[in-house]
N, C-alpha and C positions, 0 to 999 in steps of 0.2 A: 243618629247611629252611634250606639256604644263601643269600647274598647274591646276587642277583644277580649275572652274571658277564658283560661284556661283552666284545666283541674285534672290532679291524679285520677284516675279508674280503677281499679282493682283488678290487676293483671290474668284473674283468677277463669276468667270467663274464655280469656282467648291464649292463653298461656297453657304448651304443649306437658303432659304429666310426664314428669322424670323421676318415677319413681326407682331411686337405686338401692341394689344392696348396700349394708351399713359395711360390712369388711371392704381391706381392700383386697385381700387374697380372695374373695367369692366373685368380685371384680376381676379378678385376674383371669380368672377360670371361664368368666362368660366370654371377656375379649378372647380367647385363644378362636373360637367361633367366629367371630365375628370380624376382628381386626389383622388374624393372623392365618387367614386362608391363603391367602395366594401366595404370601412367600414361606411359606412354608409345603408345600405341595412343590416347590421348586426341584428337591433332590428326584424326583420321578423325571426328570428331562435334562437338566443343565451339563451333568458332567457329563451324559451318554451327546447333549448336542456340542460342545466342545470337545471332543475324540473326534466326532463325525467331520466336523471341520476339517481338523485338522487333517484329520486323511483325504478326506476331501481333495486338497491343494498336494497330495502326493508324498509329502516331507514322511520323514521315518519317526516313529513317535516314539522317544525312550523314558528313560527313567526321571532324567530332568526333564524334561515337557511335564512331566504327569505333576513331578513338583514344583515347578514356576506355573502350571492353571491352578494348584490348590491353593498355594500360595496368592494368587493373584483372586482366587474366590472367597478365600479369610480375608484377605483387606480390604475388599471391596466390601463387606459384612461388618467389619469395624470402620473404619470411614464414614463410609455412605450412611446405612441405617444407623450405628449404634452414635458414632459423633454426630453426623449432622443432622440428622433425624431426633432420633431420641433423645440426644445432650442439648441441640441447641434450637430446630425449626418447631418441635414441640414447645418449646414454650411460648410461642406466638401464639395461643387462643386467644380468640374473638368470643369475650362470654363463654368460654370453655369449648366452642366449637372449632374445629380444625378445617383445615380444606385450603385447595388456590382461592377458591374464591373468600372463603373465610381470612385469609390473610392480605386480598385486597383492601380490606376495607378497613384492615391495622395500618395502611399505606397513607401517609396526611395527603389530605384533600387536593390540596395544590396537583401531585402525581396524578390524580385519578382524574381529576378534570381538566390539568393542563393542554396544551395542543401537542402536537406532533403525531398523534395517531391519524386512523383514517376514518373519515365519516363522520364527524364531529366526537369519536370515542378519544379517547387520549393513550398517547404510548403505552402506559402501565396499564390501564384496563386492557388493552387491547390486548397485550401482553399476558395476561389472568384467562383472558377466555379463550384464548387460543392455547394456554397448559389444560385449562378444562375440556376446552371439545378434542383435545389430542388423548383425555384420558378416556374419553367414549372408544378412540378408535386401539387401543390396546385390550378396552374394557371388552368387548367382542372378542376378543382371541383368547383370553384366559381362559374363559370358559371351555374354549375349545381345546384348545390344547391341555389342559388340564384332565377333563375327562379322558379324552384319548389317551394320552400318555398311562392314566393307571386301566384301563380298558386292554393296552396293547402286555400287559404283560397275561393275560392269558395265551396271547402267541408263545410266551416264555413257559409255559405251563406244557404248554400243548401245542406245536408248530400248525395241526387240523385244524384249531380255531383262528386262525391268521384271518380266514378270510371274514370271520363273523366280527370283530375287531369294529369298524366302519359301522354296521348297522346298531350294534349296541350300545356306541357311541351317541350316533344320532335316538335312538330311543330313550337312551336316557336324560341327554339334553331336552328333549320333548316333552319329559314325563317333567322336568325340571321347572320349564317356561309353562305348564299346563298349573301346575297347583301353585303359580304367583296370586293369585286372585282371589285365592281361598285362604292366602298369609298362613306365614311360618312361625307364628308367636309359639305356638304347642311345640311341632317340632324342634324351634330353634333353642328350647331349654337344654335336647339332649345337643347343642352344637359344643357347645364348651368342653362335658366329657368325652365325646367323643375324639376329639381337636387333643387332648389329652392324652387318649390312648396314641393318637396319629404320633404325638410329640416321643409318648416314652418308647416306642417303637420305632421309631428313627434311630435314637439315640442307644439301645439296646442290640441294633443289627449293627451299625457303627463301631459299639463296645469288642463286639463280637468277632468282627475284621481284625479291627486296632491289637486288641490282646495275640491274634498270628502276627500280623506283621507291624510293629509299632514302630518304627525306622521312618515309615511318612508323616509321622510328628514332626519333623522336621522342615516340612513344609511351612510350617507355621513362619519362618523365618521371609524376612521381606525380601532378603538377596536374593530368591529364590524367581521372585515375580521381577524383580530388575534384570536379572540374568537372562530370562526369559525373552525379554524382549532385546536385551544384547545380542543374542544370540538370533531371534529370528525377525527383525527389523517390523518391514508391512504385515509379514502375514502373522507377527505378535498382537499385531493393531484386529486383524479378521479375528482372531480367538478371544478377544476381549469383548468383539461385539454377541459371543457366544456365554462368555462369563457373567455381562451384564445381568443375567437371565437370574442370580443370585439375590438380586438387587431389586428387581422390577414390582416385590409388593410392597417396597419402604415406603412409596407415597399412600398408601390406604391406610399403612399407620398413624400418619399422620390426618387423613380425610377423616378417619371413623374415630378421632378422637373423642369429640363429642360424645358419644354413645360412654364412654367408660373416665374419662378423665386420664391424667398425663400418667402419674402414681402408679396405678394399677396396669397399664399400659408396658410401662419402664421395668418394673418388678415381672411380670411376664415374660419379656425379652431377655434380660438380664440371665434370670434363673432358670429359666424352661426353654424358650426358642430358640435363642443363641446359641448354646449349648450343643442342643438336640442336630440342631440344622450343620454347624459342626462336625460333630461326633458324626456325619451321615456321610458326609461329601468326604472325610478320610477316611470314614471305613470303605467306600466305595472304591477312592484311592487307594488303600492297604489290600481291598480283593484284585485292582489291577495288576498291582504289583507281586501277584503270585499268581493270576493265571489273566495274562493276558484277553483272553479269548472270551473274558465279560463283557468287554467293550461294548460288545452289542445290546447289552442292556445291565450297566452295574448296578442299577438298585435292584429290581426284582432278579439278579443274578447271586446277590448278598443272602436268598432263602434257598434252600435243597428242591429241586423242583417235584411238581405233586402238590398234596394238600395245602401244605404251608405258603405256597407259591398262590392257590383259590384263595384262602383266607386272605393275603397282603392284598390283592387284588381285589377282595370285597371290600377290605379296608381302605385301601387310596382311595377306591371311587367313591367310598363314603366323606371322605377328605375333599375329595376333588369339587364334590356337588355341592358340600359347604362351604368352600373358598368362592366356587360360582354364585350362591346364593349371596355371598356376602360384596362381590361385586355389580349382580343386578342391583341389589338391593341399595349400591351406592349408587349404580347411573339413575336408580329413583331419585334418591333424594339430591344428585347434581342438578339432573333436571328439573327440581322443583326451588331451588336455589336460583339456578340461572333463568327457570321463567319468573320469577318474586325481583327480580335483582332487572327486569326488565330486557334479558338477552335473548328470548324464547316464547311462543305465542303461549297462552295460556292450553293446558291441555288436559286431560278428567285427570282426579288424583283422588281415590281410591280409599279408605283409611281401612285397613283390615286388622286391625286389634282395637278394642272400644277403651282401652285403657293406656295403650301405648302412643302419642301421635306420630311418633317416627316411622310404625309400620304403616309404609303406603305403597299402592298399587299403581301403575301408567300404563293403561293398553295399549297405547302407542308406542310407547317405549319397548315392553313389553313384547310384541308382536315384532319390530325391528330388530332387535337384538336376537330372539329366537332364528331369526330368518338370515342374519350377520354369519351367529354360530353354525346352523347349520348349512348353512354354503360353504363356511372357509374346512369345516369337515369332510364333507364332498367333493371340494375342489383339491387339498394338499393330502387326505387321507392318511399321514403319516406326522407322529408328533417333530420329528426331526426336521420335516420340510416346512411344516407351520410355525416353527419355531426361528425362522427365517423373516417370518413377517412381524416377529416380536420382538419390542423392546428398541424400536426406534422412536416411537409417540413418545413410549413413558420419558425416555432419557431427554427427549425437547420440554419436556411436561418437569423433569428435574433442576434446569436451566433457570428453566421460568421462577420457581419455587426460589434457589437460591438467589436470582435478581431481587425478587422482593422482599426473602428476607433483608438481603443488605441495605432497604429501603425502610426497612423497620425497625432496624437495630440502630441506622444512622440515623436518621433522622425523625423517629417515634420513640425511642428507647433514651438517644440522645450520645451512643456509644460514639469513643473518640476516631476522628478519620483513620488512623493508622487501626484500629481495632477491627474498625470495621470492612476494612477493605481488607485485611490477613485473612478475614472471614472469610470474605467473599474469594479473596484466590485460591484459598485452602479447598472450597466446595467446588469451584468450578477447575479446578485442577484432577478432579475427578469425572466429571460430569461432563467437561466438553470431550475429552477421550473418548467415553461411552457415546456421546452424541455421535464424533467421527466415524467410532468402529462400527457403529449401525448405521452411517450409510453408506456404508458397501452392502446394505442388507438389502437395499432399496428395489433393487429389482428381482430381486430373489424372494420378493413377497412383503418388504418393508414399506411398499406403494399401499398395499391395504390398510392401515391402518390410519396412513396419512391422508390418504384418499378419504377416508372416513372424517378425518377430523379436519380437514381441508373445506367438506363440505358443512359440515359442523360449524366451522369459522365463520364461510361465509352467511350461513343462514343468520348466526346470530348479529353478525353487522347488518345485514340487509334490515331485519326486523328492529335493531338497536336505533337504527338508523330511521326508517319509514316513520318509526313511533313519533321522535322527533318529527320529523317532517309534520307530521299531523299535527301535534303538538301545535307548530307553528303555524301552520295554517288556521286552524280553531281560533289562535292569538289574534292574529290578522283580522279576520272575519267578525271575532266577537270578541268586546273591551269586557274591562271587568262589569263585574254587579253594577257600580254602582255609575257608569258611563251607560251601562244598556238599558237600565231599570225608567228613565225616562223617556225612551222611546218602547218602550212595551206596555207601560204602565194605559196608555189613549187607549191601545189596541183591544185591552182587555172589558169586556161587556158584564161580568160577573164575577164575583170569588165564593165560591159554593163552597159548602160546609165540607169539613175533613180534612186531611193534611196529603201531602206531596214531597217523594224524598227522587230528589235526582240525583244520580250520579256528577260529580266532577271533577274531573281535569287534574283543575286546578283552578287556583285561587284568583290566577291572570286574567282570565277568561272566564264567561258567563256559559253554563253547559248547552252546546246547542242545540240540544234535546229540550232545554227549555224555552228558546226563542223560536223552536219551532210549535211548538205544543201551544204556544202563544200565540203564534200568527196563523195558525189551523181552527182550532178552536173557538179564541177568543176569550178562554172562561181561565179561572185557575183557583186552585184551592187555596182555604183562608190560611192554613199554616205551610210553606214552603220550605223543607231543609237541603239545600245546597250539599253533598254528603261529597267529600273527598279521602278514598284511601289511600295512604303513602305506605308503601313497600318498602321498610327501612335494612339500609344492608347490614343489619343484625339476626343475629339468629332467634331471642325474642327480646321482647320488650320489657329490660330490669328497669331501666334508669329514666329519669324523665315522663312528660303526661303519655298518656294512654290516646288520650285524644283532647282537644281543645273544641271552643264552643262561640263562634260571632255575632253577634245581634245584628243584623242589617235593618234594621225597621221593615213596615208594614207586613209584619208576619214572615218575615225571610231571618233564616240565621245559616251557617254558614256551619258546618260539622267537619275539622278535620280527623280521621281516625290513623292510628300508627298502629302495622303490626312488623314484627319479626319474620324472617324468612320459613324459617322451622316451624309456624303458628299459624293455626286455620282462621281465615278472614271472615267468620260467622257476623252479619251486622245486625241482625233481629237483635240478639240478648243482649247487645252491648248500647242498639241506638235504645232499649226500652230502659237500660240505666243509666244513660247520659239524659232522657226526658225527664226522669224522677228528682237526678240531682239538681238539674239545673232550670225544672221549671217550664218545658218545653212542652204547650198543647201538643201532644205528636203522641196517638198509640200504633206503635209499629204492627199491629195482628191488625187494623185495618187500615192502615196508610198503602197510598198507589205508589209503587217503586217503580219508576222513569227510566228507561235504559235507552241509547242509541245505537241501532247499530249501524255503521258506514259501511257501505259498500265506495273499493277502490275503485276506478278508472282509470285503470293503464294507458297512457298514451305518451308521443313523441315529446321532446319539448319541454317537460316538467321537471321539477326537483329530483326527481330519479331517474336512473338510463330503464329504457323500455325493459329489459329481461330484468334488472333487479326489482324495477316496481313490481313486475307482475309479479315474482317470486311473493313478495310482500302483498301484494291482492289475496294469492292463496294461499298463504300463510291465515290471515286474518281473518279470512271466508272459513278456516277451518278450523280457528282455536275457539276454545272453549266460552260460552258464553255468561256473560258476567252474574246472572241471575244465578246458573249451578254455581260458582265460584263464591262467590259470597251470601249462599244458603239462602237466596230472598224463597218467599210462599209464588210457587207458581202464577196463582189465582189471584194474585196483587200486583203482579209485573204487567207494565204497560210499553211496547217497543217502538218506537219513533223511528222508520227509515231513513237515510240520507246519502247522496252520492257526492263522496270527495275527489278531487284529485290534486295530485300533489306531485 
């Protein structure tokens, strides 16, 4: 048996096109699309659901309230997004990708595999996928709320359309989730200008306010937000969990990094979003402050009602469906993250641009989410009451982010203890606030989201977990190659012409799709490749081989492949270059591809309690099978059944 034998591949074949603009200002203009949907559709709900609050609880609402919430919604906009976001948690990319889970994997090893978690996952993963599945359960209500809120100012138009509100909602949501499948590459060109006009028309109604009453510039001042809460103790704590709502897109800034890079991003914000989002929530304030009686709805109150009141309203929704699009469009690619990353069954994934690989499709997903959005539309009808169930996920989903950066600055960056823990107070002196004020939201609709991402959590331990378990068992049962290879070797009666590519494992263990294929048969072909893909938590594959290559003797070699998470695991065109290089009788357009598949047996007694096994039986009974996944030729796959239990 020779030494293992490793060699570069030419990343070309399985490596996702990133083709970008050369500016970075053309950059800028595409992210307003894409990255700056949901906090920027904010001004259509936040300060009309902090008024509501507050009256809410009965207090008398004056001049200073109106300036300790704007106050208190400017600094939570520099704070939050513009320092810890853009100044400081953006610079954590992974290979230019951003994300919780992207920044797990900036986390050194020790973290991520040490004990203290549950299930054999360790604290800090654990930690990662429970900000991830908590951002599914927010990611469901933006969309809703979202629409609705620019939906409901034709009630402002028009009090007769009140009641159509509700249905035009849910149709456009439908029209929304209906054309995922057919991808948004065409349309999503016009996202940027459009996200454009959304911006300078914020800031242009805002202008417009501010030049009547410009006296609430002075909110700008911090005493304003201290006062604030001087003045009204707890239920300062209840309007902060309404403020939050300012805040709750800054983590997709950070998720959809990737798409555009840090630069282009920071330059957007700075010059355009910032600004705009600004300029909105105190001209909003400056209309309060001259006629009260907005309250009821201050942004679409800031246009004359009539025509100009349809157009803003054709305009948000147009704003609204692109901040949605660009959050489906992230629980895709979360979802294809956490199932690469091993937290999720494998599930179809879709590729709807031939030149983009990032645009992808998840009928699962897909179907879900549709079904999310239009129930929490149905059930709260109103953006103010929906808006009750939001922004308690994201702010736990905020927690988590600052924990691991300061796991990345301390101890990957190498920043000194005092450095690093100023950081960390400075971010969660913000962030656990927002976490308390929204849970008093909890029953008030804060349970949906949790609920959502509660179950989230657990799916992905149960399945994090069974894998393992399998895992283990396969170990158990069967030694590596080269412990098995002499009790199989008697068994076999022929080695018939042509090759044989089996899936495995791993490298511990002999695949047991092959020791069964063995003791069935009898027979096995003269070239056998062991073929192992590793799912690396990279987003793709720069640095290091592509794949490496083991000679086992008697026509056995041993294939392991590396891809990135962001990269399609095509194995025809990569095993027919790894044969050319290195020498391997094996033509993949006629070799037989080996698959196993196990079915579970739930029972008492085993490495898993009876309800989470079974969960993980049907989980695994329903993910995706390895054949569509790694693009083998129908008409060459051969499937081996087996019953495990574990």
């Amino acid at each position: 048996m020779s030494a293992p034998h490793t060699h570069h591949a030419a990343n070309d074949s399985a490596t996702p096109g990133h083709g970008r603009p050369a500016g970075i200002w053309q950059l800028a203009l595409c992210s307003l699309g894409i990255v700056f949907g949901d906090i920027g559709t904010s001004p259509l709900y936040t300060l009309k659901e902090c008024l509501h609050v507050a009256s809410a609880h009965g207090e008398v609402f004056d001049r200073l309230d109106l300036f300790g919430i704007l106050s208190l919604m400017f600094w939570a906009l520099i704070v939050v997004v513009t320092v810890k976001y853009v100044m400081f948690v953006m610079r954590a990319d992974h290979d230019g990708e951003g994300g919780i889970l992207a920044l797990l994997a900036l986390v050194p090893e020790r973290f991520r595999t040490g004990p203290g978690g549950i299930g054999g996952v360790s604290a800090m993963t654990l930690l990662a996928v429970m900000g991830a599945a908590l951002l599914y359960g927010d990611g469901v209500i933006t969309p809703a709320i979202s629409v609705l809120s620019a939906v409901e100012g034709l009630a402002v138009a028009s009090p007769a359309l009140k009641e159509g509100v509700v249905p035009i909602t849910c149709v456009i949501l439908l029209a929304l989730f209906a054309i995922q499948k057919a991808g948004t590459g065409h349309v999503g060109r016009l996202f940027g200008p459009i996200m454009l006009v959304w911006f300078i028309t914020l800031a242009a109604l805002g202008v417009n306010q501010l030049l009547r009453e410009p006296t609430v510039l002075a909110a700008i001042s911090p005493w304003y937000a201290a006062e604030f809460f001087l003045r009204h103790g707890l239920h300062g704590l209840l309007i902060l969990g309404s403020v939050v709502l300012v805040v709750t897109g800054g983590e997709a800034l950070y998720a959809d990094m990737g798409h555009f890079g840090l630069q282009p991003i920071r330059r957007a914000w700075v010059w355009l979003v910032l600004p705009s989002l600004v300029l909105s929530y105190f001209g909003q304030g400056a209309l309060l402050l001259r006629d009260p009686a907005a309250a009821a709805n201050p942004f679409y109150a800031m246009v004359p009602s009539g025509p100009a009141t349809y157009a803003l309203v054709i305009l948000a929704s147009l704003a609204t469906v692109i901040a949605s699009q660009a959050l489906i469009s992230g629980a895709f690619s979360l979802t294809r993250q956490a199932m690469l990353l091993g937290f999720l069954p494998r599930v179809t994934i879709r590729h709807t641009a031939y030149d983009n690989e990032g645009q992808i499709y998840i009928p699962e997903v897909n179907v879900l989410l549709a079904i999310g959005c239009l129930a929490l539309v149905l059930t709260f009808r109103e953006s103010v009451k929906l808006a009750a169930a939001y922004g308690l996920a994201v702010t736990g989903t905020m927690v988590v982010t600052s924990i691991l950066f300061y796991l990345v600055i301390r101890h990957t960056w190498g920043w000194s203890r005092w450095a690093s823990l100023g950081t960390l107070a400075l971010f969660l002196a913000v962030d656990i606030p927002f976490l308390l004020a929204n849970m008093f939201k909890f029953f008030d609709g804060g349970y949906v989201p949790m609920l959502i991402g509660a179950a989230l959590i657990a799916a992905m331990l149960i399945w994090s977990h069974g894998r393992t378990a399998v895992m283990a068992q396969y170990s158990k049962q069967h030694g590596p190659f080269e412990q098995e290879w002499p009790r199989l070797e008697p068994l076999i009666v022929s080695r018939v012409p042509g090759s044989a590519v089996f899936l495995a494992d791993s490298r511990d263990h002999t695949p047991p799709v092959l020791v069964h294929y063995v003791e069935r048969s009898r027979s096995l072909h003269e070239t056998v490749v062991l073929l192992q893909v590793i799912d690396e938590p990279l987003p793709e594959i720069t640095t290091g081989p592509r794949y490496s290559v083991e000679q086992l003797g008697d026509g056995f070699y041993f294939v392991s492949f590396r891809f990135g998470y962001m990269e399609q695991p095509l194995l025809v065109p990569l095993l027919r270059q790894v044969a050319t290089a290195e020498g391997i009788p094996l033509d993949p357009g006629t070799a037989t591809f080996f698959i196993g598949h196990s079915e579970i047996a739930p029972h008492s007694g085993g490495r898993l309690e009876m309800i989470p096994e079974a969960i993980f039986a049907y989980l695994k009974r329903n993910a995706v099978r390895e054949e569509k996944r790694y693009g083998m030729p129908a008409d060459q796959v051969m499937e081996i059944g087996e019953q495990i239990s574990i």
